[in-house]
N, C-alpha and C positions, 0 to 999 in steps of 0.2 A: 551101609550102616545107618541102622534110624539114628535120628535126633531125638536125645531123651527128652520127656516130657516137660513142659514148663511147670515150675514148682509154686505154685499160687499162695501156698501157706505151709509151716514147718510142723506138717502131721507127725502125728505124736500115737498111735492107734493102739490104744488098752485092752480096748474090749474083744479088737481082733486076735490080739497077742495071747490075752488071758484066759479069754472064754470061748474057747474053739469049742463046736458044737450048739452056741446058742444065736445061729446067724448063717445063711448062706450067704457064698462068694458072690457079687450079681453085678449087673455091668448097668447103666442106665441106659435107655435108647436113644440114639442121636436125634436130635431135632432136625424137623426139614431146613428149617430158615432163623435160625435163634435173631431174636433182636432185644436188645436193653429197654426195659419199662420201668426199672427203678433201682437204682444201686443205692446201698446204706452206708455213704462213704464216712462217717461217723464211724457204725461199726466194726467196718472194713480196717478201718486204722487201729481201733481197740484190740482188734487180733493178730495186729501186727503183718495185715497185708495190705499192699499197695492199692488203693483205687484207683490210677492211670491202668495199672495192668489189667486191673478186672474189669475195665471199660474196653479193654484194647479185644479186637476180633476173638483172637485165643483166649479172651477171661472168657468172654460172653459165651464163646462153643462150649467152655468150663460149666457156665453156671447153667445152660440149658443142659446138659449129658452129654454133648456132642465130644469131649475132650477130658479122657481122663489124666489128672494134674500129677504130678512127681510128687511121690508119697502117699499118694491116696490108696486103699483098699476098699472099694464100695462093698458094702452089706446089705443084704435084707432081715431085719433083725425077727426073730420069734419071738410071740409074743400071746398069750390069751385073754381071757376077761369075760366081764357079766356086761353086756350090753341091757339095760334096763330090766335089769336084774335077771336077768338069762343068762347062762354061763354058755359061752361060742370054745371048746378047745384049743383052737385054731383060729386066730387073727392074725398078724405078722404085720410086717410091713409091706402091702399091697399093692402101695401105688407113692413108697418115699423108701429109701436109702441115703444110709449113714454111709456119708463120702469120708468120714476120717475126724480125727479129733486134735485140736491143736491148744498148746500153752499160750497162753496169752502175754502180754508185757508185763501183765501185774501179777504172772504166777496159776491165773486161772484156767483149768481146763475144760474149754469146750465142743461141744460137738459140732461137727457142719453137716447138716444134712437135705436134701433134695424131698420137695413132695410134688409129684407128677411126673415122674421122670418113667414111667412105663410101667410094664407089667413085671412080677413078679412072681417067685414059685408061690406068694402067701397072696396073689390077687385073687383068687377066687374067678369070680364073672368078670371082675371088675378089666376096666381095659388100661389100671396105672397111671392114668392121665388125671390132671387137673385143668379145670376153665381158667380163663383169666381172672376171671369175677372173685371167686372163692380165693386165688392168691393175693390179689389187690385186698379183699377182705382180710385174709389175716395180717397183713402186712401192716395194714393199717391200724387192726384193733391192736396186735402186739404192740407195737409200736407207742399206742396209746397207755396202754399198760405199761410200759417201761417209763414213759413219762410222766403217769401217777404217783411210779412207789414202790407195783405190783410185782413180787415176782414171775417171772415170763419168761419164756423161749422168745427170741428176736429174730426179725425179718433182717437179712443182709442183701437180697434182690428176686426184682422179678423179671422173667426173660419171658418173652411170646415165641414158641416153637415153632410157631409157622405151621403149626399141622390143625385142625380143626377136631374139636373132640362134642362127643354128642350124650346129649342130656334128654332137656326135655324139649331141648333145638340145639342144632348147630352151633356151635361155640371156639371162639378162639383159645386154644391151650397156651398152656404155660408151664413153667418150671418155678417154686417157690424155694430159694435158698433159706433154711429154717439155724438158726444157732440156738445151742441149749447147755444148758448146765451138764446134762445125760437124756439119753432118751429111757433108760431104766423105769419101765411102771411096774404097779401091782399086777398088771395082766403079765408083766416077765414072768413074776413067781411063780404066777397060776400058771403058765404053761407048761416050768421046769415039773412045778410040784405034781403035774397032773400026768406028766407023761414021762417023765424019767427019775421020781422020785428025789431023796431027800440028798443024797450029795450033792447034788447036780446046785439045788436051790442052795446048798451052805456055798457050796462056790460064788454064787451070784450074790448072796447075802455078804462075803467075806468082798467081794468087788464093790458093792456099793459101799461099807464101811470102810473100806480103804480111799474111794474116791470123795464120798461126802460127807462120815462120817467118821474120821481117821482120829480122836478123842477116844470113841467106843473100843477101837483094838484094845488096849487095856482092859478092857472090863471084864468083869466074872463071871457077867451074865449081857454077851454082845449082842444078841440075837431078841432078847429081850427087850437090853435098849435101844437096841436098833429101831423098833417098832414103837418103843416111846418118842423118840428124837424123831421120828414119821410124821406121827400123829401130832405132834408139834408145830411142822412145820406145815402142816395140813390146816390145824387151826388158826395157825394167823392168816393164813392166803386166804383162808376163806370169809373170815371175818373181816378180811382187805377185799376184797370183793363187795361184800356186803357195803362197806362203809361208799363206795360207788356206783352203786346201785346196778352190779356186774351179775350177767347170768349165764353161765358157763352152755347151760341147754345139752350138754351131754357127758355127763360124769360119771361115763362108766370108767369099769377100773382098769382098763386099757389105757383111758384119758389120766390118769391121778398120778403123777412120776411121784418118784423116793427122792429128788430133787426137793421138793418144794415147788415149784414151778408151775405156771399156768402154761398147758400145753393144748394144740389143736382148737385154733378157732374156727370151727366151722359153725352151728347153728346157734353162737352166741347173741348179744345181745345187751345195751341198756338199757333199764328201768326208767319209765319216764314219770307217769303220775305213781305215787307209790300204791304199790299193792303184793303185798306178800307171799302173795298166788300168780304173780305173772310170770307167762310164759311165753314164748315169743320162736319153739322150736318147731317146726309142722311133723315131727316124727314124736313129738312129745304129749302126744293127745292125753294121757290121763294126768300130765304135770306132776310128774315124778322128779323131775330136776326144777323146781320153779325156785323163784329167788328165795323165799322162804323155807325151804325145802337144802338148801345146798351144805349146811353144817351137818344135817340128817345124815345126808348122803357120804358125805366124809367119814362119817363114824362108821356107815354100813361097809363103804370100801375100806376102812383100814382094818374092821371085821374080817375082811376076806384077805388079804396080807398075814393079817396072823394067823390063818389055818393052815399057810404055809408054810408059817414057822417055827410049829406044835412040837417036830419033832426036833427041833434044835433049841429051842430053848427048855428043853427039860425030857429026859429021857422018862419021864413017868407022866403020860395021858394026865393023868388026872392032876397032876401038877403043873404041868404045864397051860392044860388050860382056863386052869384058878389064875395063873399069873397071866395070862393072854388077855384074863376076860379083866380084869383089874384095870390093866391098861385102857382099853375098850373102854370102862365102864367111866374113867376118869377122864375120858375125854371131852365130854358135855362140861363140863368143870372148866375147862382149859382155854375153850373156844370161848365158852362168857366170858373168861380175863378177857381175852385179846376184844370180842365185840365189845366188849367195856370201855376198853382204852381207845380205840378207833370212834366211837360216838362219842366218847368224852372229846375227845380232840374236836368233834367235829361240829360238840356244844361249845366249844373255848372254854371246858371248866377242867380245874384240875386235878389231881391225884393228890394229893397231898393231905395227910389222916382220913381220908375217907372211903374208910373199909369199912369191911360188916356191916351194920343196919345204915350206914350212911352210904355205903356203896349199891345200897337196895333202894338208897332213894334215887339214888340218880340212874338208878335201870331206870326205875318207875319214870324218871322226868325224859328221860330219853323215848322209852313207851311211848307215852303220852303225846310226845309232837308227833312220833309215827303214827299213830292213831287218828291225831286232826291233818294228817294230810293226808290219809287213805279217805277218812270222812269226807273232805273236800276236793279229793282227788286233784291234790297240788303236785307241780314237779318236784321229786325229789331233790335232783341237784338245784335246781333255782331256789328251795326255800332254803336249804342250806348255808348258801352262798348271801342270802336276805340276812340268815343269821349274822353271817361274819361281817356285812355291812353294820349291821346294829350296832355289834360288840366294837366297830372300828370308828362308831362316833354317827352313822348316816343310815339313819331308822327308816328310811322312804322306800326302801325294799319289801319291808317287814309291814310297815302302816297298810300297802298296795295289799300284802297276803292277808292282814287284820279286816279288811274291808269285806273281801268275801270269804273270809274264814273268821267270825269274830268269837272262835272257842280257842283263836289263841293268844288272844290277850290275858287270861288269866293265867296261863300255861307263861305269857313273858315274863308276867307278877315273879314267878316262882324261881326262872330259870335266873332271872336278875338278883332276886337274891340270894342263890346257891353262889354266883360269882358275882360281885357290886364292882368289883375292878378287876379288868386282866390287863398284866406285866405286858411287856413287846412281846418277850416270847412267847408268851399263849399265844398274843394275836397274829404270830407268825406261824405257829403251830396251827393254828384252826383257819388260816388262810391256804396252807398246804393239805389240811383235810377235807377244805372244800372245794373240789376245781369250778372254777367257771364252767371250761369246754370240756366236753365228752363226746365222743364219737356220736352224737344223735341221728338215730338208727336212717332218717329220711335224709340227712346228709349222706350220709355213707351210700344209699341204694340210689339216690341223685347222682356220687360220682363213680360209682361203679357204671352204669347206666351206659353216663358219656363216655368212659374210659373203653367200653365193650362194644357199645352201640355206636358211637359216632367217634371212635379214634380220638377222644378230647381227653388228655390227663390233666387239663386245667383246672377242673374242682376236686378229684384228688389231691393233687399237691399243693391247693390252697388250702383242704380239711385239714391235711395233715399236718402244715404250718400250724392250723389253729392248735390242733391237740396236740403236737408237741409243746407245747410251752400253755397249759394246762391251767395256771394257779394266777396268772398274772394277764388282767383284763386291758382288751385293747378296742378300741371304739371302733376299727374297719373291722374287728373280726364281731362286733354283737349278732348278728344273723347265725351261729356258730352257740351260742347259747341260747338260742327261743329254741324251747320245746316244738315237737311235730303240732300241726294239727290233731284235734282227736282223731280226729275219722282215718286220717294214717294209721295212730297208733292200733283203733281197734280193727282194724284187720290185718296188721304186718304179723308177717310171718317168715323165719330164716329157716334154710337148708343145711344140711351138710356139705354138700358142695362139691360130694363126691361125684 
C-alpha cells in the first residue's frame, strides 16, 4: 500500500471543481536533480505552510514537479489573446500549471502555480522549460513590486532541475513557484468566447465575480460591472507602475488578469533617465508597450474583454455595445485620477480643494518636471527622491540636479508654493512614493550573471536585500541607487525568457 502523499498546503481547488472544461488534467515532469535556490519563507508562512517542510527533500521534489502534494490537482489552463495586437486562438499554459489553490490565514484565496515545469498540450514547439535566469528574474522583480505597493503575483521559490535547457546556449533550468490572486486573464475570455461561445464565457464571468468581485453578484447589470470594476482595477496598477517608472514590455491580453495584478515578468524592466518612449523589450521593436504607451494599452485590452461580454451584458447588439463602449470610453478619465494622485504623492502636495482648474495645475506642474528631466535626461527615481530630500528640510540633492538642469529652478519657485509646508504625513506619504532602490536593470543582469555563470547567489540575495526594504535609505546599500552607466542603458535589451 503507497504512502499518501505529503500535504504541503490545504488546497482548496475552485477552478477545477467549477470549471471543468476550461483546463486539462496535466502532470509536471520530474526534475533530474531538483536543488533549492531560493525559498520565500515569508510567503510560505503567509499561506499557511511550513518552510522546514518545503526545504526538506520532499518539499523541494514538490517545488521542482518531481512530487505531487496531497490535495493538489495540476492543470494546464486554456487560454487565448492578442500578442501585439495579433489575435493567437490558442495560447494556454505552455510551459506553467496551476498546482491548486489555497485559503490563506487571512481568508485570502490563492493560486500556487509552477512555470517550467515541462511541456504541455498548449506548448506548441515550446519544450515547457524555464532557465534559471528568467526565474531568478522574476523572482526578483515580483518581489520588488510587492515591496513598492504594486499589485503582483509573488515568487514562493526557485528550484534548479538539474536538467539543462537550451536557448540561445545551454542553460541551467529551473522551476519558478508563482502565487496569485487567480491566474484568470482577458485571453480566458477570448479563448471561451472564440471557441465555445457565450455560456461557456457567462460561466467564467460568473467565477470571476464570485472570486473577486463577490459585491457585483447583486447587481442588475453584473457583467457590465464586471467590466467596470476591471478597468478600475487596471487603472490604478498601471498608474502604479508609472509612478515607478515600471515597464511591463508585454501587455498582451494574455498578460492583463481580472485580478488586478501584475503578471509574467519576462521582458520587463525600469525606467532609468526619463523618457516616455522607452523600451527596453528585444521583441518590441515598434514600442508598442513603451512606458508611455501602457494606460493606451490597458484601454485597448479592456476593449477586447468587453467584446466578450456583448452578449451578456445586454441581449440587444446595439445596446449593449453603447454600454460597453461607455465603459471603454470612461476609462482615460479614471486612469488621470489615479496618475494624479500617484504624482501628487510623489510631489508631496496634496489633495485637498484641489479640483477642477486647480487640479489642471498641478497636472501641468507635474508635466513640467517630466519634461525637464526628459530634457536633461535625469534619472527618474533619483530626482524624485532629490524631491523628497528637499521637502524633508536637505536641498543638496536638488541644488546637484539644479547645477546641470538649471530649468528647474523656476519649476522649484512654483512647486514650493503650491505646498509652503507639508504635515509628517505628506512627508511620510511622499517618502513611500519615492523608493530609493529599484531593481536597476545592470544590477539585476550583474546578479543573474553570477547566479547562472559562476554558481554565486551572492549579489542576488544582496539586490534583493536592497529592494525589499525600498523607501528607507541605508549607507552599505548606496551602490543599489546609482543609475547604470549610459552606455548600459543605451543598449540593454530584455527577453522573454522563454
Amino acid at each position: 500500500m503507497n504512502a499518501p502523499a505529503p500535504q504541503f498546503f490545504a488546497f482548496d481547488n475552485t477552478y477545477v471543481r467549477d470549471l471543468d472544461e476550461f483546463y486539462v488534467l496535466w502532470k509536471p515532469t520530474p526534475a533530474t536533480k531538483p536543488a533549492l535556490i531560493r525559498l520565500n519563507e515569508e510567503l510560505a508562512r503567509e499561506l499557511g505552510a511550513d518552510p522546514v517542510a518545503l526545504g526538506s527533500p520532499d518539499g523541494i521534489a514538490m517545488l521542482a514537479g518531481s512530487l505531487i502534494p496531497g490535495g493538489a490537482e495540476p492543470i494546464a489552463q486554456a487560454y487565448a489573446g492578442h500578442q501585439f495586437g495579433h489575435f493567437s486562438p490558442q495560447l494556454g499554459d505552455g510551459r506553467a500549471l496551476l498546482l491548486g489553490e489555497v485559503i490563506d490565514p487571512n481568508g485570502e484565496r490563492r493560486d500556487i502555480a509552477f512555470k517550467g515545469s515541462g511541456r504541455t498540450p498548449f506548448s506548441r514547439n515550446g519544450d515547457g522549460k524555464c532557465a534559471l535566469g528568467p526565474a531568478l528574474r522574476e523572482y526578483i522583480i515580483s518581489e520588488a513590486m510587492y515591496a513598492l505597493g504594486i499589485p503582483t503575483t509573488r515568487s514562493l521559490a526557485v528550484v534548479a532541475t538539474g536538467d539543462m535547457v537550451r536557448r540561445d546556449r545551454a542553460q541551467p533550468g529551473a522551476v519558478l513557484t508563482r502565487v496569485a490572486a487567480s491566474h484568470v486573464r482577458v485571453g480566458t475570455f477570448q479563448f471561451f468566447a472564440a471557441h465555445q461561445g457565450p455560456e461557456q464565457v457567462k460561466r467564467l464571468a460568473d467565477y470571476v465575480i464570485a472570486r473577486h468581485y463577490p459585491a457585483l453578484a447583486a447587481s442588475p447589470q453584473p457583467y457590465l460591472d464586471l467590466l467596470t470594476a476591471v478597468g478600475e482595477r487596471q487603472a490604478e496598477l498601471v498608474a502604479r507602475w508609472l509612478g515607478v517608472g515600471f515597464i511591463h514590455g508585454v501587455m498582451n491580453t494574455d498578460n492583463m488578469t481580472l485580478s488586478g495584478e501584475t503578471i509574467d515578468y519576462g521582458p520587463c524592466a525600469f525606467m532609468e533617465a526619463y523618457n516616455p518612449s522607452a523600451v527596453f523589450s528585444s521583441i518590441d521593436s515598434g514600442g508598442r508597450y513603451a512606458y508611455g504607451k501602457q494606460a493606451g494599452i490597458a484601454r485597448w485590452n479592456l476593449a477586447r474583454l468587453a467584446e466578450t461580454l456583448l452578449t451578456l451584458i445586454d441581449t440587444d447588439d446595439n445596446r449593449a455595445v453603447q454600454a460597453a463602449t461607455a465603459v471603454i470610453d470612461a476609462l482615460p478619465e479614471r486612469q488621470a485620477v489615479h496618475w494624479l494622485r500617484v504624482f501628487r504623492a510623489k510631489l508631496g502636495i496634496d489633495e485637498n480643494g484641489y479640483f477642477g482648474r486647480a487640479a489642471e495645475s498641478d497636472r501641468i506642474l507635474i508635466d513640467d518636471f517630466l519634461r525637464i528631466l526628459k530634457h536633461n535626461r535625469l534619472d527618474f527615481t533619483v530626482a524624485f527622491r532629490a524631491l523628497f530630500h528637499a521637502a524633508s528640510g536637505d536641498p543638496t540633492r536638488l541644488n546637484v540636479l539644479m547645477s546641470s538642469a538649471p530649468d528647474i529652478a523656476e519649476w522649484h519657485s512654483r512647486w514650493h508654493a503650491r505646498q509652503p509646508t507639508r504635515p509628517a504625513e505628506l512627508l511620510t506619504a511622499m517618502q513611500h512614493a519615492n523608493p530609493c532602490y529599484i531593481p536597476r536593470n545592470h544590477r539585476v543582469e550583474a546578479a543573474l550573471d553570477a547566479a547562472v555563470d559562476d554558481n554565486n547567489l551572492a549579489p542576488f540575495e544582496r539586490l534583493l536585500a536592497a529592494i525589499q526594504s525600498p523607501f528607507d535609505e541605508r549607507a552599505a546599500d548606496a551602490e543599489y541607487a546609482e543609475p547604470a552607466p549610459a552606455e548600459f542603458t543605451a543598449s540593454y535589451m530584455t527577453f522573454c525568457g522563454t
